[in-house]
N, C-alpha and C positions, 0 to 999 in steps of 0.2 A: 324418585318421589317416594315418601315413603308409603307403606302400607294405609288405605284409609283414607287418604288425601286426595281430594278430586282436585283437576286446573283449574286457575280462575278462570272464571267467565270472561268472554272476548265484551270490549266493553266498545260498540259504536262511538266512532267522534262525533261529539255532539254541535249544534251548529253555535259560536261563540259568538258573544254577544257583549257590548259593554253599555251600561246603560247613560245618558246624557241628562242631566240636571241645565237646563235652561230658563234663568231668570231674567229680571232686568236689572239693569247697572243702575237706575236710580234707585230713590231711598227714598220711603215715607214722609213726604213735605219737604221734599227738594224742590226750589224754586226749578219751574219750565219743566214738573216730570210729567211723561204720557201718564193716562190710564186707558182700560179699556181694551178694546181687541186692536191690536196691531197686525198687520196684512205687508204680505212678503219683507219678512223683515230679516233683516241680516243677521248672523251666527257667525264667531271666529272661533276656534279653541283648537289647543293642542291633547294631543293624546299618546301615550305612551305604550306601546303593544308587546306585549308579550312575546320573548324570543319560542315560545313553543309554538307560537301561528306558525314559522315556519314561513313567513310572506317575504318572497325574494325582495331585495333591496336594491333600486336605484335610485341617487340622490337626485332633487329635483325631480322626481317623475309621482304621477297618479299609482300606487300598486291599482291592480287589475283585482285583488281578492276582499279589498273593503266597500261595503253600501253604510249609507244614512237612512235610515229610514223616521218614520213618525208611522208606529204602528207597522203596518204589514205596505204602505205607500213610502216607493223609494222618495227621497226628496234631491231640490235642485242643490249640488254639492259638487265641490272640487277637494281633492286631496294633494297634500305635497310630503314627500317624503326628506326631512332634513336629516335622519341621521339612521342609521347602520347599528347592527351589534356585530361586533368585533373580532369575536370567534367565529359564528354563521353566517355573518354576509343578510340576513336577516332585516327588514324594516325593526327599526327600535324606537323613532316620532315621527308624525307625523301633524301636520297641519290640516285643519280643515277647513274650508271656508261655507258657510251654508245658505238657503233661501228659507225657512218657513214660511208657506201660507199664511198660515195664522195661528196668532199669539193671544192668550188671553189672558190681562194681570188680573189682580183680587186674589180670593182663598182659594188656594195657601199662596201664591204670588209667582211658582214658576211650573216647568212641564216636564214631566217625566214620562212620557211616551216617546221620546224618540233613543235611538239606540246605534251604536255602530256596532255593524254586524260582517263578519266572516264569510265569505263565500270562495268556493272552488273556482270560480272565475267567472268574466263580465260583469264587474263590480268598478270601483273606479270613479271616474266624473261620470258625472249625469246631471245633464244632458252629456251625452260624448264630447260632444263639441267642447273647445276650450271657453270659457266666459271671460280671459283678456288672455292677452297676448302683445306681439309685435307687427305692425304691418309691416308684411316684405314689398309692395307695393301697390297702387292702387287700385284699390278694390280686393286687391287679398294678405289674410283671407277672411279679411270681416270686408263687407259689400262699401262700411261705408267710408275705410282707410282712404286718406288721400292721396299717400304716396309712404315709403317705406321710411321707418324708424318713427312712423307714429305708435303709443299704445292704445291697445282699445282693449274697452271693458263691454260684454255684452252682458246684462244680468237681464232677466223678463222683465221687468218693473223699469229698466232703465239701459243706457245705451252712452257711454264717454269714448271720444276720439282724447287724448293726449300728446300735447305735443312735451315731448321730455325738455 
């Protein structure tokens, strides 16, 4: 190093965060659109993460290092991971599927409080529990499966047995 030159400064990882723009799919005088406060309402979107997360990659699995929040309140969320980066073995998208509380349209029309965020672990779905799946037989491992190779959906708001 030469003469005069101090190191740089060690720089903490800071906690990462990406922010979520959540509207509604309708349009100003679209015939049948909601207004108003909507309650537990659905959210899908994909997201694309950064090979610097360093967030181990298995295909079809929840990572364990992403939350949803709305503000500093984790929310009810499921993640899927569809694809890998190719040199690091790394999550590279991911699916999300979400619950908001609640939703309020009018000005300006969508929410920018919620956010997916980085965590060192215990992050993942939330609630733990899966919100659909396949019943391996009756009663599990959703109570209300009849017997195996039905699908069930359990979201808070709502509860589907499926027969495929």
């Amino acid at each position: 190093m030469p003469a005069g030159d101090a190191p740089l400064p060690t720089i903490a990882k800071a906690q990462l965060q990406v922010p979520i723009i959540v509207q509604p799919a309708e349009w100003t005088g679209q015939l049948n659109s909601v207004s108003g406060t909507r309650t537990n309402t659905l959210v899908t979107f994909g997201l694309g993460i950064p090979d610097a997360w360093a967030i181990p990659c298995t295909l079809q699995a929840s990572p364990s290092q992403l939350e949803l929040k709305n503000g500093g309140t984790l929310l009810n969320s499921q993640f899927l991971t569809t694809e890998c980066w190719p040199n690091t073995g790394n999550v590279k998208w991911v699916l999300v599927d979400a619950q908001l509380p609640s939703f309020t349209e009018g000005s300006p029309g969508y929410d920018t409080t919620i956010t997916v965020t980085q965590v060192a672990s215990g992050g993942g779905n939330n609630p733990a529990i899966n919100m659909a799946g396949v019943c391996t037989g009756a009663g599990t491992p959703d109570t209300d499966c009849p017997s195996s190779g039905y699908l069930y959906v359990n979201a808070t708001s709502a509860h589907f047995i499926v027969n495929p």
